[in-house]
C-alpha positions in Angstrom: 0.0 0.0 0.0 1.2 3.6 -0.9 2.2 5.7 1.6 0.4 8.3 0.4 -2.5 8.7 -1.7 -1.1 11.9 -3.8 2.3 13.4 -4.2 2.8 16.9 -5.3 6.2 18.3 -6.5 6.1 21.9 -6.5 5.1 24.2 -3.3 4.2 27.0 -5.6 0.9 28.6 -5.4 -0.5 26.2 -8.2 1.4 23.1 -6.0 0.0 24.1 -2.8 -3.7 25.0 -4.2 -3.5 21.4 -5.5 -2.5 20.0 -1.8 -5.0 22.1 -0.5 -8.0 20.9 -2.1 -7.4 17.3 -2.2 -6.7 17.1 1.6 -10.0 18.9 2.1 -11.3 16.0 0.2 -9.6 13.6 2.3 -6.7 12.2 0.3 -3.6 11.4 1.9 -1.7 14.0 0.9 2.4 15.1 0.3 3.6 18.2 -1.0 8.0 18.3 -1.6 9.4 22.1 -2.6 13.1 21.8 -2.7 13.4 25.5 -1.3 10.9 27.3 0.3 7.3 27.5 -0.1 6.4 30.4 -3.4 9.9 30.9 -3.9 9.2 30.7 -7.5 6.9 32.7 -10.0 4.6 32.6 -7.1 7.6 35.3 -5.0 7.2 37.7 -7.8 3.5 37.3 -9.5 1.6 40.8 -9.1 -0.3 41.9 -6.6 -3.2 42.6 -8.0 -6.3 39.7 -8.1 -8.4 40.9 -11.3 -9.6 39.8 -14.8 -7.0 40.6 -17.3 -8.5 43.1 -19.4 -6.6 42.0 -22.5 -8.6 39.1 -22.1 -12.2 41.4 -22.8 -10.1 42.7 -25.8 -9.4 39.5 -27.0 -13.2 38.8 -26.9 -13.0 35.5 -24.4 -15.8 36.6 -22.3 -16.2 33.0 -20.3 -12.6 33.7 -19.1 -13.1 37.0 -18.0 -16.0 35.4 -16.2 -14.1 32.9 -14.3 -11.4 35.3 -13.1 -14.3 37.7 -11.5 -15.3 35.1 -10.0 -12.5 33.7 -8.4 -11.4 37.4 -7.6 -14.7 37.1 -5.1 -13.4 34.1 -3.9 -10.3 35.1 -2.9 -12.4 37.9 -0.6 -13.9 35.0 1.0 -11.0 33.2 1.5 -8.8 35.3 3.0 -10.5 39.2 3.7 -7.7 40.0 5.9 -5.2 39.4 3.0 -7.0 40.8 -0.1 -8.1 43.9 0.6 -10.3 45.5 -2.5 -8.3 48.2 -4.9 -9.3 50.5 -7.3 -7.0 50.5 -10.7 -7.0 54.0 -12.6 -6.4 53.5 -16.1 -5.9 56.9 -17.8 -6.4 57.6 -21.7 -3.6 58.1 -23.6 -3.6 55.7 -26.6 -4.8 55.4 -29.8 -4.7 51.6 -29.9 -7.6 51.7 -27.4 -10.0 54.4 -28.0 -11.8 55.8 -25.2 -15.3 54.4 -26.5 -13.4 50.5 -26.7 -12.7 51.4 -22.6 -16.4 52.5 -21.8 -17.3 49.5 -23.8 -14.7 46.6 -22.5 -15.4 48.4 -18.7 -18.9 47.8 -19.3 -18.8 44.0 -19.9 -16.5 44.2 -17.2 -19.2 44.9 -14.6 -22.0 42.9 -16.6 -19.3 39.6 -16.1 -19.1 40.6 -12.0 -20.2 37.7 -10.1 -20.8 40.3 -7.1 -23.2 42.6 -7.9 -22.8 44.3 -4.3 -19.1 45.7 -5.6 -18.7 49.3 -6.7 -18.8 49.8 -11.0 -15.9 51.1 -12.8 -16.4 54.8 -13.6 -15.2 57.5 -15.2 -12.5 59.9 -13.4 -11.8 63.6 -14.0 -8.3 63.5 -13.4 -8.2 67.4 -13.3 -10.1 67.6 -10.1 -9.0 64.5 -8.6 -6.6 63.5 -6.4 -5.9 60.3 -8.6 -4.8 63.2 -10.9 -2.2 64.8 -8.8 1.0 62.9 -9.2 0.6 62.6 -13.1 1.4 64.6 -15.8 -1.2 67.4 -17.2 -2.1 66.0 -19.9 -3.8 62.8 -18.4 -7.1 64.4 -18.2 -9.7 61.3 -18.0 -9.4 58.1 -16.5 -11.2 54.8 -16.1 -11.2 53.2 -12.7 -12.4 49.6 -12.1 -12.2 47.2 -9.2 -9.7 44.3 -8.3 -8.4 43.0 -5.4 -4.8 43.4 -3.9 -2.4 40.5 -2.4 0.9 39.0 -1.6 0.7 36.1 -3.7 3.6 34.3 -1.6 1.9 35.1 1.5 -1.2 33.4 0.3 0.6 30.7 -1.0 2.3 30.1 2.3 -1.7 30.6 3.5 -3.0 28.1 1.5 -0.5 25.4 2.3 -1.1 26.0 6.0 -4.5 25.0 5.2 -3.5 22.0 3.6 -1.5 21.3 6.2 -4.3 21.9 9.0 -6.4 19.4 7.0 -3.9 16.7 7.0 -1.4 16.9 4.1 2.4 16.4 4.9 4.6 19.6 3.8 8.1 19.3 3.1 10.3 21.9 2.4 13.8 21.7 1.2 13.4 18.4 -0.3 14.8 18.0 -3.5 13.5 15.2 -5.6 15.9 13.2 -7.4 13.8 10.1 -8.7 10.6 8.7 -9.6 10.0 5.6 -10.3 6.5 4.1 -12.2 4.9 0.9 -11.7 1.3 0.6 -10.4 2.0 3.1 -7.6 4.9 5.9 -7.4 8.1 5.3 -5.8 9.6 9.3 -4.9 13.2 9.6 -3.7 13.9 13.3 -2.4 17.3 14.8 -0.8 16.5 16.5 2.6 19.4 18.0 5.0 21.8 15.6 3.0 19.6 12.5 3.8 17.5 9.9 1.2 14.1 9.7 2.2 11.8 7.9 -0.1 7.8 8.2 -0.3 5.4 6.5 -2.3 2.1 7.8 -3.6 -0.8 6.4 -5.7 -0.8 9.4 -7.8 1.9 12.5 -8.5 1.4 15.8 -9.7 4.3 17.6 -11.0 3.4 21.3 -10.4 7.1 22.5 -10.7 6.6 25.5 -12.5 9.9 26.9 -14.3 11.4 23.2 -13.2 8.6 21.7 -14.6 10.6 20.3 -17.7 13.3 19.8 -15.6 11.4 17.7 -13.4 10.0 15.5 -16.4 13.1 15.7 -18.0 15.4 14.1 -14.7 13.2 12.7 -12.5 10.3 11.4 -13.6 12.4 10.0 -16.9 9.7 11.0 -19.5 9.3 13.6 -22.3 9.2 17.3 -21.2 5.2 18.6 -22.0 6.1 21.7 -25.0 6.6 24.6 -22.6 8.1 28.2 -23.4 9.4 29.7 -20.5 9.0 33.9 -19.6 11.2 35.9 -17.9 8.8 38.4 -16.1 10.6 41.7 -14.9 9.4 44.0 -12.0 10.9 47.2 -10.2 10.4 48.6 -6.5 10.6 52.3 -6.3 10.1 54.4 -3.1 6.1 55.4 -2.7 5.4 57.9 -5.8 2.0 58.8 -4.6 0.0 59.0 -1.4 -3.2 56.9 -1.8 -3.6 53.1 -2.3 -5.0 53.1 -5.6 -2.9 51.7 -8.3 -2.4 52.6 -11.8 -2.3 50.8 -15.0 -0.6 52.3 -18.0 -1.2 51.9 -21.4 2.1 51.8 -23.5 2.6 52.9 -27.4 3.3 49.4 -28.2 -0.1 48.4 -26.8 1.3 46.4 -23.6 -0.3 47.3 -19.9 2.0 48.5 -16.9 0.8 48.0 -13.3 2.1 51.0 -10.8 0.8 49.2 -7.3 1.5 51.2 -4.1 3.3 48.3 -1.1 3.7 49.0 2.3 2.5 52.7 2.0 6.8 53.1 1.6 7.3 51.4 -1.8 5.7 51.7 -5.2 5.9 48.0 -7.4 6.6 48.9 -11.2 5.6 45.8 -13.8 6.0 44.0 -15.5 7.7 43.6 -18.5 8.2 40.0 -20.5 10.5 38.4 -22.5 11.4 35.0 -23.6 13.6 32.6 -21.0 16.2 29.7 -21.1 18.1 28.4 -18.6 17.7 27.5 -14.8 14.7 29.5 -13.1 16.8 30.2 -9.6 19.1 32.4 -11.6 16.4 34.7 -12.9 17.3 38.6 -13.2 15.8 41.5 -14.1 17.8 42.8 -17.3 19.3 46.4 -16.8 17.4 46.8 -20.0 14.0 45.6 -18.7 14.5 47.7 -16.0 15.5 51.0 -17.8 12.0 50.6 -20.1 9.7 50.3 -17.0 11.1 53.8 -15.6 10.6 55.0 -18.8 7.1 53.3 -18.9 6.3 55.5 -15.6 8.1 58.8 -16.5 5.8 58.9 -19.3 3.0 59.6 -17.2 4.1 60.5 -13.4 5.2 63.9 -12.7 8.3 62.5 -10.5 10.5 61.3 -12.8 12.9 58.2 -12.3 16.1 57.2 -12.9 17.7 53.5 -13.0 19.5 54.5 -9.9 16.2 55.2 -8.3 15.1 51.1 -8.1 15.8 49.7 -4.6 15.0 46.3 -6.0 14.0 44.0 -8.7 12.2 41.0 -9.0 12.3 38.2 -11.3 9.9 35.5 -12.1 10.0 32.4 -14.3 6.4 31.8 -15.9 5.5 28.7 -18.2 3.1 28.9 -20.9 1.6 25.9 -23.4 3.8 26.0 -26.6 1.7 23.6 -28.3 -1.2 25.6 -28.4 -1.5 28.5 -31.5 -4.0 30.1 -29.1 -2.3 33.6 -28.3 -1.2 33.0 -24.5 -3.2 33.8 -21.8 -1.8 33.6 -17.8 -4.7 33.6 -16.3 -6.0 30.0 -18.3 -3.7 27.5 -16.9 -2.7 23.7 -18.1 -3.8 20.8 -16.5 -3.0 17.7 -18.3 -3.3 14.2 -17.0 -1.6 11.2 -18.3 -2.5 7.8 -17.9 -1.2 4.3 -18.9 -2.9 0.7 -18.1 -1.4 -1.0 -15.2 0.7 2.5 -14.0 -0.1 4.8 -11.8 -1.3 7.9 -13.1 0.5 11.6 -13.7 -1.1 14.8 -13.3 0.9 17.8 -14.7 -0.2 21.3 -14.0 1.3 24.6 -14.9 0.6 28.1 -16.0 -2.4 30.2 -14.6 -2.2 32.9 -12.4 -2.7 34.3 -8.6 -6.5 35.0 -10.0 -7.4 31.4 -11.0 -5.4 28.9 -9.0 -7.9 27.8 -6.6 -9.9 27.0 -9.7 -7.1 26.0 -11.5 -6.7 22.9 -8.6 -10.4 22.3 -8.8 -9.6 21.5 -12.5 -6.9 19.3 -11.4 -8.6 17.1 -8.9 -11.7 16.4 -11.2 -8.9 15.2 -13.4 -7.6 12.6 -11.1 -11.6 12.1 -9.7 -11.5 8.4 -11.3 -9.2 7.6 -9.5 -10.2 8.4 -6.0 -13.4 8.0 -4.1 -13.6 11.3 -2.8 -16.4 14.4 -2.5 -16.8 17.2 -4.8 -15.6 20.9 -4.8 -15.5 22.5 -1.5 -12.8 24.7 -1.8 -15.0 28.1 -3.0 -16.6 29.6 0.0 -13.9 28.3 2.7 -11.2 30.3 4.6 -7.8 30.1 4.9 -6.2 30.5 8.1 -7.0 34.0 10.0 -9.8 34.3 7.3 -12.5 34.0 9.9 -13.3 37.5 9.7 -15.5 39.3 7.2 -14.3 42.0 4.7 -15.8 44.3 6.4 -14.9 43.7 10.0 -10.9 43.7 9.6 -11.0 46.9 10.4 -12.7 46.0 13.6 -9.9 43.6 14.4 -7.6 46.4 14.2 -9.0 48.1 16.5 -9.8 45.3 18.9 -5.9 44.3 19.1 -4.8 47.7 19.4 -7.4 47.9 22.4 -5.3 45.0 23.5 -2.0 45.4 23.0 -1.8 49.3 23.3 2.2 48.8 23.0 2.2 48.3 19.1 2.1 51.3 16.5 -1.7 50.8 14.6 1.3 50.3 11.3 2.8 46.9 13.1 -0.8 46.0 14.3 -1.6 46.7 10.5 0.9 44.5 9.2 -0.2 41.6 11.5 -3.8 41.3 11.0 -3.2 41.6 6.8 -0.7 38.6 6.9 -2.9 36.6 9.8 -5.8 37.8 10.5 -7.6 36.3 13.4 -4.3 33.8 14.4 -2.6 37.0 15.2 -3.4 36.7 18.6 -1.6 33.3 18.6 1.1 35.6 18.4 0.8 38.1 21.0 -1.3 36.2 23.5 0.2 36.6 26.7 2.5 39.3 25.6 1.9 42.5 28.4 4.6 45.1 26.8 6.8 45.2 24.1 9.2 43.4 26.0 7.7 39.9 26.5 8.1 39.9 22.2 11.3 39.4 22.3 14.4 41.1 20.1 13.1 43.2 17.9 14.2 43.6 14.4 12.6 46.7 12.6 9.4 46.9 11.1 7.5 45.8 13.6 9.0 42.2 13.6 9.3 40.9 16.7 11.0 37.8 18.0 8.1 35.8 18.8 6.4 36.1 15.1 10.0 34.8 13.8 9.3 32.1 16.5 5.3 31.4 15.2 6.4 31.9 11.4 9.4 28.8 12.1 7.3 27.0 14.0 4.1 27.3 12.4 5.0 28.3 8.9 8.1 26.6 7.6 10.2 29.9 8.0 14.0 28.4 7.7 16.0 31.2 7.0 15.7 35.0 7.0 15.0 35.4 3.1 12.0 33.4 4.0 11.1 35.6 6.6 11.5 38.8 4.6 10.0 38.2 1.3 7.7 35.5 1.3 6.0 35.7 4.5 5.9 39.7 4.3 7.8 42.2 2.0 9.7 43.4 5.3 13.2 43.2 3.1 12.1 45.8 0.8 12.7 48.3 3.8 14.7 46.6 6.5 17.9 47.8 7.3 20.8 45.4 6.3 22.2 45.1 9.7 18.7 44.5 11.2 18.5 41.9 8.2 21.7 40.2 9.6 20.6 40.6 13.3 17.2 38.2 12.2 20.0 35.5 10.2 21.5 34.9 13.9 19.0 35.4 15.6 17.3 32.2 13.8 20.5 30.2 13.3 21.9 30.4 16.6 18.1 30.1 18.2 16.3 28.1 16.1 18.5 26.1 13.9 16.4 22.8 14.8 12.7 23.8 14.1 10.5 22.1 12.1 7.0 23.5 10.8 4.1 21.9 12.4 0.7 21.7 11.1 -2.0 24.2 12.7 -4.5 22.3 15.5 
């Protein structure tokens, strides 16, 4: 008998969504990143949970429907995390006359599965403050609704929930073989030790390694991928209101300005072709000189290359056996199966939007082979999502009534990356003290403890950009303080799932 009933390789958002939903469907279930959990494409995917609007230009209506959708699912899911945000897109491009905006906005609001949410609307950007940190020119806008997020944070989210209903994570397992016969045979390397797993099913979710993974592990023919190199910019805060803006280019492609933090602005993204190993992903100087110019076209504060205080690479895979002009948002789930072997599940593409539905996809592709429920996955929280949209503001206030100590920005940050469990983290705590060190930012000891014990937090990188975006403003001694501080301290921990 298997030891488990599905393997997953791949903690990326897509993995973990995967994970997530067949545990809640009882499976016996094993998830192996070799790094960290959303270290990926899922560490650099934007921030903003919408329906593509290139999509409505390119007339696929059903997939605009789906991502709306799951935009209002992700509100469900985790309302302390995905907070709504208004986009401003203002005209300035023949490509897209203004009547092609009122029109594609339109079927925008038509496709809204909540009817509750505000409409887009026209802006006067002369008489707005939406106007005030562009250029005069920019006299109407469009503004629509989406939803903001730190995709690695929900990915670390969702795996927690997999993990509370019974799946096995294991970070920093590298898997090195897979054998085939009527059940799979999985040998990873973890800490320099062989440890070997079996599993009825597997699912390589991989991402950028996904061909890799076919390729060296699992000894079969790569699926016809084309890999993306998807380059973004931090600035320091260019405005001072959360909406964000999306700019239209002369070439015709879109530019996200997002506000992070309320210190940093996120500038992207811009795309080109890939090859090569995902972990050594960059942002070309190039790419990065075009998306200043992309914002100096229309901000009043002009940038320079010199004014970037970081970049961010992702790796994204696409189908390249499809003509179909790509789409992120649609992702690939393919399922291979052979008489007498136990069947593959392969999974990639999609994006932040769609990857709850994109697992739902996945496990009614492996449904004949398990006697399990249906869907579930829609209207259920993920950890510290117990609240409703419109009551985290109320837990603000209630944990500030409680723990006057902390600045309303640090009680801020906690309730948006856990929401209700962040009184796990201060219970007991009767001044500042009783946190332990404390490392900038409002990052205390005892969250480094909860995030290693609770979270699969190894090292400080793990800390600082996939569990918050605390290392695009932390200090680098304070950076270095938080690497000893969870060597010399914690150097044994080992996640534990949620009771």
């Amino acid at each position: 008998m298997a030891d488990f009933d599905l393997a997953v390789i791949g903690g990326g958002l897509n993995g973990v969504s995967i994970a997530r939903d067949a545990a809640g469907r009882g499976l016996r279930v094993l998830l192996l990143e070799k790094g960290d959990l959303g270290s990926g494409a899922s560490a650099t995917a934007s921030p903003l949970i919408q329906c593509d609007l290139r999509v409505l230009e390119r007339g696929r209506f059903g997939e605009a429907r789906r991502a709306l959708v799951e935009r209002d699912a992700w509100f469900r899911a985790a309302p302390h995390q995905v907070r709504p945000v208004r986009v401003v897109v203002p005209m300035d491009s023949p490509l897209r006359p203004i009547w092609l905006w009122r029109l594609g906005l339109a079927v925008h609001d038509r496709l809204s599965a909540d009817r509750a949410r505000p409409r887009s609307e026209a802006v006067d950007l002369t008489h707005h403050r939406l106007g005030d940190p562009l250029k005069r020119p920019f006299g109407l806008a469009f503004a629509y609704g989406a939803g903001f997020a730190d995709s690695p944070r929900l990915t670390v989210l969702t795996a927690m929930d997999a993990a509370r209903r019974g799946a096995t994570i294991v970070t920093g397992a590298r898997c090195i073989r897979a054998d085939r016969s009527d059940i799979w045979r999985i040998v990873a390397v973890r800490r320099g030790q062989r440890e070997i797993y079996s599993a009825r099913a597997l699912v390589n979710a991989a991402g950028g390694w996904l061909g890799t993974v076919a390729e060296t592990v699992l000894r079969l023919k790569p699926p016809r991928i084309r890999l993306v190199l998807a380059s973004q910019i931090a600035v320091r805060r260019m405005f001072d209101h959360d909406s964000a803006y999306l700019l239209q280019q002369g070439d015709g492609r879109l530019v996200q300005v997002v506000p992070l933090d309320g210190k940093v602005t996120l500038i992207g993204s811009v795309a080109r072709p890939f090859t090569g190993d995902p972990a050594h992903a960059a942002v070309p100087a190039a790419d990065a000189l075009w998306l200043t110019r992309a914002a100096n076209r229309y901000f009043r504060e002009q940038l320079e290359p010199t004014d970037v205080i970081h970049s961010l690479a992702g790796v994204h895979v696409f189908d390249a056996s499809s003509a179909r002009t790509a789409s992120r948002g649609e992702g690939v789930v393919r399922l291979e199966r052979t008489f007498g072997e136990a069947p593959l599940l392969t999974s990639f593409g999609g994006d932040t939007t769609t990857a709850r539905r994109q697992a739902e996809t996945a496990m009614a592709a492996l449904a004949p082979f398990f006697a399990m429920p249906g869907p579930w996955t829609a209207q259920a929280a993920l950890p510290g999502g117990d609240v409703a949209l419109g009551d985290v503001g109320g837990l603000v206030d209630g944990l500030q009534a409680r723990w006057p100590f902390l600045t309303r920005e640090t009680v801020r940050r906690l309730v948006s990356s856990y929401g209700t469990l962040s009184e796990t983290i201060l219970e007991g705590a009767r001044s500042r003290d009783d946190l332990g060190p404390d490392f900038g930012e409002g990052l205390s000891g005892r969250e480094v403890d909860y995030l290693m014990a609770k979270e699969w937090a190894r090292f400080a990188d793990d800390v600082l950009w996939r569990r918050s975006s605390l290392g695009l403003t932390m200090t680098e001694g304070r950076r270095e303080a938080l690497a000893v501080f969870m060597t010399t301290h914690h150097a044994s921990a080992e996640a534990r799932p949620l009771q």
